[in-house]
C-alpha positions as CSV (number, residue, x, y, z in Angstrom):
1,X,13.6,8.2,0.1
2,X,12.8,8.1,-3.4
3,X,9.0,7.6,-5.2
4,X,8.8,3.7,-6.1
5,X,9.1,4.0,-9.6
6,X,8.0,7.4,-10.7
7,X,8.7,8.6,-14.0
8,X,7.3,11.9,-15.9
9,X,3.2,10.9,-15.8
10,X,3.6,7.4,-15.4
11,X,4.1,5.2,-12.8
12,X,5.5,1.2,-12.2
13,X,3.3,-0.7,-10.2
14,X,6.0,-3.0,-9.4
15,X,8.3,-0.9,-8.3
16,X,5.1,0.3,-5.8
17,X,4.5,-3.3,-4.8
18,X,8.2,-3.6,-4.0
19,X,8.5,-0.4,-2.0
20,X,5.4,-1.4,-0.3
21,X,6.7,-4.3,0.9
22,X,10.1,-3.0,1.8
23,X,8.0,-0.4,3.7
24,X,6.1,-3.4,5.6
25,X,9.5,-4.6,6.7
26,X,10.5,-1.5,8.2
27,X,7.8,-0.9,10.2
28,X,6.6,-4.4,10.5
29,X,7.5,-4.2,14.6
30,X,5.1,-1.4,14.9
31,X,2.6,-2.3,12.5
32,X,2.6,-5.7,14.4
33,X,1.8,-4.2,17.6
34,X,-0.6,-1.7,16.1
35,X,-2.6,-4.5,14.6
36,X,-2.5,-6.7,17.8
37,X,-4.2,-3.6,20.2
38,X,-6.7,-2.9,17.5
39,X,-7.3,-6.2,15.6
40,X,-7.5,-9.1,18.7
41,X,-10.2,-7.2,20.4
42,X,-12.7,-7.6,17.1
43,X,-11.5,-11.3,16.2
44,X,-12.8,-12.1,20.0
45,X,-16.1,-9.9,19.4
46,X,-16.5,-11.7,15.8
47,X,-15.6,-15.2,17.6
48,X,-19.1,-14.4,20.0
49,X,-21.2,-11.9,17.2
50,X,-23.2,-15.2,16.3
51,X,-24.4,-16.1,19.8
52,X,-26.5,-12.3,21.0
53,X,-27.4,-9.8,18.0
54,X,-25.6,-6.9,20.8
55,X,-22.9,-8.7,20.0
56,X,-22.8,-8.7,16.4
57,X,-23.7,-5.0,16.3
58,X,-20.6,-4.1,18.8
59,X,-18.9,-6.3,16.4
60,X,-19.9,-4.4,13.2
61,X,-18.9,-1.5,14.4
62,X,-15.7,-2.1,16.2
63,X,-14.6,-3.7,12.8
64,X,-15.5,-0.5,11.0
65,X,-13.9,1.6,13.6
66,X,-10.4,-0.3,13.8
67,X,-10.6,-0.1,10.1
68,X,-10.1,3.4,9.6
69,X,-7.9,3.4,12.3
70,X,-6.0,1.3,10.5
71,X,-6.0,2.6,7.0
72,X,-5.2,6.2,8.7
73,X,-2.1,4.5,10.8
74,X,-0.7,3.4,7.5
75,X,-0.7,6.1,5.6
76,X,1.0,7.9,8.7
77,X,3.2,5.2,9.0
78,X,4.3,5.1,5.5
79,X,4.8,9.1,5.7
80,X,7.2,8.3,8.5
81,X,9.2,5.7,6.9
82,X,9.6,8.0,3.9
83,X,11.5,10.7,6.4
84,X,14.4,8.3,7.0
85,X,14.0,4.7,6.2
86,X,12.3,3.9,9.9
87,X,9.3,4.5,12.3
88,X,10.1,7.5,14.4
89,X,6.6,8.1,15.6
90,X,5.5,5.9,18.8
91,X,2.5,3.6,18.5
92,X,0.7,6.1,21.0
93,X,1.5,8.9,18.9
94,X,0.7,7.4,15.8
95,X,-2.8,6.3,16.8
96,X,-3.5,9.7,18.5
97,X,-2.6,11.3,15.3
98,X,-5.6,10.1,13.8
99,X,-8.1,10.6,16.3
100,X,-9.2,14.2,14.6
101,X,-9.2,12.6,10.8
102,X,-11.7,9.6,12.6
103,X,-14.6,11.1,11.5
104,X,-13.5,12.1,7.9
105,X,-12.2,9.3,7.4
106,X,-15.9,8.0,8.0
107,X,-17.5,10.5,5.7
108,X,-15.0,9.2,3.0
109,X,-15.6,6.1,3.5
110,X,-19.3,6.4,3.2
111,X,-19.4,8.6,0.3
112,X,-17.0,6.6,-1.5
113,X,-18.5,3.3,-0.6
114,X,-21.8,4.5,-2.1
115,X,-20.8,6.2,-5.1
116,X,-18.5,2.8,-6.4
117,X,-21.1,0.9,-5.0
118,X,-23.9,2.6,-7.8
119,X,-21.9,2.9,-10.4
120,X,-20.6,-0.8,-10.2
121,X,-24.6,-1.9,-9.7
122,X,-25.8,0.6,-12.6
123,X,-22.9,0.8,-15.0
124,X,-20.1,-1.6,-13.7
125,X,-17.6,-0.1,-15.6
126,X,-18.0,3.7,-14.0
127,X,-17.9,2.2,-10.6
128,X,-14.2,0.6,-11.0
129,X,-13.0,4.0,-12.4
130,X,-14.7,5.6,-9.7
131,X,-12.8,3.4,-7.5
132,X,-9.2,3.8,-9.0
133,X,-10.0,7.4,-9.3
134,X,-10.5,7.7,-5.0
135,X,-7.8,5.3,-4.8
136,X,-5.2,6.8,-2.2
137,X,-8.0,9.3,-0.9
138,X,-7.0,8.4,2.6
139,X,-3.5,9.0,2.1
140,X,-4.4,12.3,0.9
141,X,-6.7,13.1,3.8
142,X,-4.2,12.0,6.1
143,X,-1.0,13.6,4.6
144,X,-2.0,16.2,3.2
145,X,-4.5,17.0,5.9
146,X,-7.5,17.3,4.0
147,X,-11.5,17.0,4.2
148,X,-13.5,14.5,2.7
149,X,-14.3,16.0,-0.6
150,X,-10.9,17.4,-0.8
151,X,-9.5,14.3,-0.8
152,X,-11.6,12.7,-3.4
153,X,-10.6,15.6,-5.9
154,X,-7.4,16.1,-5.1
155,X,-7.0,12.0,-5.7
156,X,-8.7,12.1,-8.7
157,X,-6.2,14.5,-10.1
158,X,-3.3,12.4,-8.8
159,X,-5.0,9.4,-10.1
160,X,-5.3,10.9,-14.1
161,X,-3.2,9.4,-16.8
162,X,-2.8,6.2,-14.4
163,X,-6.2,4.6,-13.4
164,X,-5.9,1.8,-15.9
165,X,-2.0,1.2,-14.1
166,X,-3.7,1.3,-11.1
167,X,-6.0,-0.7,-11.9
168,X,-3.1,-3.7,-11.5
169,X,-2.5,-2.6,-8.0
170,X,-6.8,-2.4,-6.7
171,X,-6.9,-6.3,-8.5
172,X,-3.6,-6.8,-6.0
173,X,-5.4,-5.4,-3.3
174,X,-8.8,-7.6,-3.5
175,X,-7.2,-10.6,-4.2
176,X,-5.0,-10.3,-1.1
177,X,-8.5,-9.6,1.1
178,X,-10.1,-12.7,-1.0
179,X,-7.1,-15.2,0.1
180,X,-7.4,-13.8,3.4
181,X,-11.1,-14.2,4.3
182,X,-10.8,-17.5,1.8
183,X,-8.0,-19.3,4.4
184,X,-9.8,-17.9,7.6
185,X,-13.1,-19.2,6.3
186,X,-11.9,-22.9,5.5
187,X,-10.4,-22.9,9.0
188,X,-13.1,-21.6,11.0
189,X,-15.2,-24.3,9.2
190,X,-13.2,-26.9,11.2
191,X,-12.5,-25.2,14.3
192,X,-14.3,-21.3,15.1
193,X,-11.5,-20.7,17.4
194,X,-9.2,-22.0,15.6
195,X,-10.3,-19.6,12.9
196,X,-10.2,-16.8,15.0
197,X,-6.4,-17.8,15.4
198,X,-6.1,-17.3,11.8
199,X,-7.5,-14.2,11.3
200,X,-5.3,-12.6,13.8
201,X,-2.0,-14.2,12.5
202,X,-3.3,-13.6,8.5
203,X,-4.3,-9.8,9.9
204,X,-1.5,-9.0,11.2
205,X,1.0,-10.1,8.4
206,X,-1.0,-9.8,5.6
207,X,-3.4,-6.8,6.0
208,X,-0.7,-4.3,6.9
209,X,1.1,-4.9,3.4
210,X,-2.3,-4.2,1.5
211,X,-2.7,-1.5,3.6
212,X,0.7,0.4,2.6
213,X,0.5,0.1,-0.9
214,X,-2.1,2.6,-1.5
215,X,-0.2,5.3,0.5
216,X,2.9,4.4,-1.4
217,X,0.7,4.1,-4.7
218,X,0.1,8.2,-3.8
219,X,3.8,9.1,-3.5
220,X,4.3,7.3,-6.9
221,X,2.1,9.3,-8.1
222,X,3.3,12.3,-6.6
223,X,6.7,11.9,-8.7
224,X,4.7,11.5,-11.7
225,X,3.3,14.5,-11.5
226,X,6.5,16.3,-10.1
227,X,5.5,17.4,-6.9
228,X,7.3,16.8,-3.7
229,X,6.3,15.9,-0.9
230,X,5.4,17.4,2.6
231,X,8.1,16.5,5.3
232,X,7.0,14.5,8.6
233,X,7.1,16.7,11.8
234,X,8.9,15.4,14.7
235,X,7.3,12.9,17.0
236,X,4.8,14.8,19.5
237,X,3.8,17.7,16.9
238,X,0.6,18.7,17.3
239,X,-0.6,18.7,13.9
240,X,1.4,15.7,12.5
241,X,-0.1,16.1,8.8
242,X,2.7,18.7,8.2
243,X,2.8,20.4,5.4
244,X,0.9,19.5,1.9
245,X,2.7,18.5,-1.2
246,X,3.9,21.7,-3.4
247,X,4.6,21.3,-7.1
248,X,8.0,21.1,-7.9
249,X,9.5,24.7,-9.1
């Protein structure tokens, strides 16, 4: 499968938006049934958080937890689709492949969360290059099997000569969320349940697509930078990270 619109140091943010989606519609059957297992539990919890403060706490943290499930099962998923144009991995296999990166994944998340966070409160601009500079730090953790700090260097070098392009795709990105929560919001204001409804269906439709477009931002820039990448093992592998990208002889 070819990078979406890789050229020599430069990449085409819409030809990553449009392998993204043509990446959602290949795995949209898994993705679908991922989402569903991991998303309908915490739409129930969030329905109840308001009545018991338990309940909101289980809540906070389930949400965090099925997020970086979720942003992991992407990037796999995306890996996958790369190999041969379809999902090969089973949705058992897919979320048991990121059970050892669950942890990282926190730690990056933390670490990246505060750093933007600073530098958007104290300087503004700093934070948002922080941000496109840790862009597709997940994908890196998860495909090239990496640790937390690892990631955020090795996706700030990826990231060099392209943050301002990617800057198109991180506005993409929030505005999706914004729409989301925006249309959930205005329904739960007439009916809670009915806007629990809604998050589940806007979840699992739109959530997936925002979630592949980083992982496919990093294969972009992969090409731009003339490295291939590693292949996918075959489903079961034990360490399904395979092997990390090598620069291109």
């Amino acid at each position: 499968m070819t990078t979406a619109g890789s050229s020599p140091g430069h990449i085409d943010i819409g030809g990553i938006l449009s392998e993204a989606t043509d990446t959602w519609k290949k795995s949209f059957a898994t993705i679908w049934v991922i989402a569903l297992i991991l998303i309908v539990p915490v739409a129930i919890l969030g329905y109840f958080a308001t009545k018991s403060v338990i309940i909101n706490i289980i809540y906070a943290i389930a949400a965090l937890v099925v997020s970086l499930y979720l942003q992991g099962v992407l990037s796999r998923i995306v890996q996958d689709v790369r190999e041969d144009g379809k999902v090969d991995w089973s949705v058992g296999e897919l979320l048991k492949s990121i059970n050892p990166k669950l942890l990282p994944l926190l730690g990056l998340s933390i670490v990246v969360g505060i750093l933007v966070t600073i530098g958007l409160i104290f300087f503004i601009i700093p934070g948002v290059i922080l941000a496109l500079m840790w862009l597709v730090a997940v994908p890196v953790m998860i495909i090239e099997d990496k640790g937390v700090f690892d990631s955020m260097s090795r996706s700030g070098e990826l990231t060099k000569s392209n943050r301002w392009r990617l800057l198109g795709l991180i506005i993409v990105i929030y505005i999706g969320v914004f729409v989301v929560f925006f249309i959930a919001g205005l329904i739960a204001a007439v009916l809670p349940i009915l806007g629990v409804i809604a998050v589940i269906v806007l979840a699992v439709i739109v959530y997936p697509w925002l979630g592949v477009v980083a992982p496919t931002a990093y294969y972009a820039l992969l090409g731009s930078k003339g490295e291939v990448a590693g292949t996918m093992p075959a489903p079961g592998t034990a360490h399904p990270g395979g092997e990390p990208p090598a620069p291109a002889a």
